[in-house]
N, C-alpha and C positions, 0 to 999 in steps of 0.2 A: 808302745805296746800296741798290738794289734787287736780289732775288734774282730771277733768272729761272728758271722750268720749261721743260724739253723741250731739245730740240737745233737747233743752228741751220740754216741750209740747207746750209751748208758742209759742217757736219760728218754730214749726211745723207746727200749727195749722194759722198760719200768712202767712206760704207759701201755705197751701191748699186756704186760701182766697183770697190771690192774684194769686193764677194761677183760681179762678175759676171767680172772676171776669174778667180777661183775655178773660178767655173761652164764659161769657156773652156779652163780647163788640165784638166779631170776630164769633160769633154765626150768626145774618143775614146777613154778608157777604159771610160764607159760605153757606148758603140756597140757595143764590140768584146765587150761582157760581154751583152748583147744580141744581138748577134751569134751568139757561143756558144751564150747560154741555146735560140734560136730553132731551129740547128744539134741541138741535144741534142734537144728535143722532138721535131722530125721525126724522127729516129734514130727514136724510143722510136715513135712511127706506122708509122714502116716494118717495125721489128724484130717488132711488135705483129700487123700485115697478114702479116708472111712465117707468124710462128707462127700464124697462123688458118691460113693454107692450110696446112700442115704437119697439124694438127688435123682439118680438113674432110678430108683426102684421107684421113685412117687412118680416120674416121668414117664418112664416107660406101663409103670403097673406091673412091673414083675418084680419075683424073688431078686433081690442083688447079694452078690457074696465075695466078703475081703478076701480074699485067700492069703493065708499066711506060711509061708512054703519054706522053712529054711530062712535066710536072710532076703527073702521075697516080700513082696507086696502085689498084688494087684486086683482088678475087680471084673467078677462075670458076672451073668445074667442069664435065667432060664424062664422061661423054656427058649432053645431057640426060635429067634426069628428070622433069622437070614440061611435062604437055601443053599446047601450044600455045606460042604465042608464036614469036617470031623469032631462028633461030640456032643451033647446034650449041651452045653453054652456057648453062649454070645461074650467074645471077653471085649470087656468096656474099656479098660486101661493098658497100656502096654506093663510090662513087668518091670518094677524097679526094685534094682537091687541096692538096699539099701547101704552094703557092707562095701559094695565098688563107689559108691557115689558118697559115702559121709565116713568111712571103716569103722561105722558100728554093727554089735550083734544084736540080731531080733531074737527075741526068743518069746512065745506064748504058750498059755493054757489050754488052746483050742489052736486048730487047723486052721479056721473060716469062719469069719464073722456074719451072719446073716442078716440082713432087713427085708421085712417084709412091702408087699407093693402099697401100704401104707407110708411106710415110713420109720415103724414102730421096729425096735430089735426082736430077735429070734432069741436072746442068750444074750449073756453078757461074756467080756475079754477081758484077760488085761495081759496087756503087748510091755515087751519090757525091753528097753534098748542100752545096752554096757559099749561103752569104751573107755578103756582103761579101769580105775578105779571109779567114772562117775558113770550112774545109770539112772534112769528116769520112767516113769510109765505113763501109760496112755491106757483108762480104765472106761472100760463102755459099759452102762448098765444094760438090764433085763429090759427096759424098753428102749435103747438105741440111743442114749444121751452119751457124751463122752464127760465123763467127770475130771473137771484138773485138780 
């Protein structure tokens, strides 16, 4: 009788179907942990952008303001102080867009988060970030605190 090496097609073809049903039951779990992971990061860019302006405004002593544009983020400062250019602000951060760089949506209650050259907020926010079915927010009081 002859010994044979390796496995047949049968029995190959059995372990592609059981690893790929596998692969279909453990599919939206990994979505939704993605999902999270994607949700968490942008938190940690926004929480990041609010504390720069918080920062620049006690630094510089002027108004700073989050602007929140659509799936934008970024931060100015008035009045200007650099000649020329276009504008009544000095912008502090470059623009990040948050829905290129993580594919979540921002959505808020307000335009622009203001602090004053204190330190202290203008208004309170609350910044709300969806992907997919998970979403999370990033809530600023009336004096400039971010509550988690």
């Amino acid at each position: 009788m002859l010994r044979r090496a390796g496995f047949t097609l049968v029995e190959t073809l059995m372990v592609v179907v059981v690893m790929g049903l596998v692969t279909l039951i453990a599919l939206p779990t990994l979505q939704n942990a993605w999902a999270h992971t994607s949700v968490i990061s942008a938190k940690g860019k926004l929480t990041s952008l609010y504390y720069k302006t918080r920062s620049s405004a006690i630094e510089s002593s002027r108004t700073t303001i989050l602007v929140v544009n659509g799936g934008n983020a970024y931060v100015v400062a008035r009045p200007r102080l650099t000649v020329g250019g276009a504008g009544t602000f000095d912008t502090i951060t470059p623009v990040e867009n948050l829905y290129t760089q993580f594919q979540v949506s921002l959505t808020s209650n307000v335009d622009s988060v203001r602090v004053a050259p204190t330190g202290l907020g203008a208004g309170g926010a609350t910044l709300i970030l969806t992907k997919g079915s998970y979403a999370d927010t990033v809530s600023i009081n009336q004096y400039g605190r971010i509550i988690k």
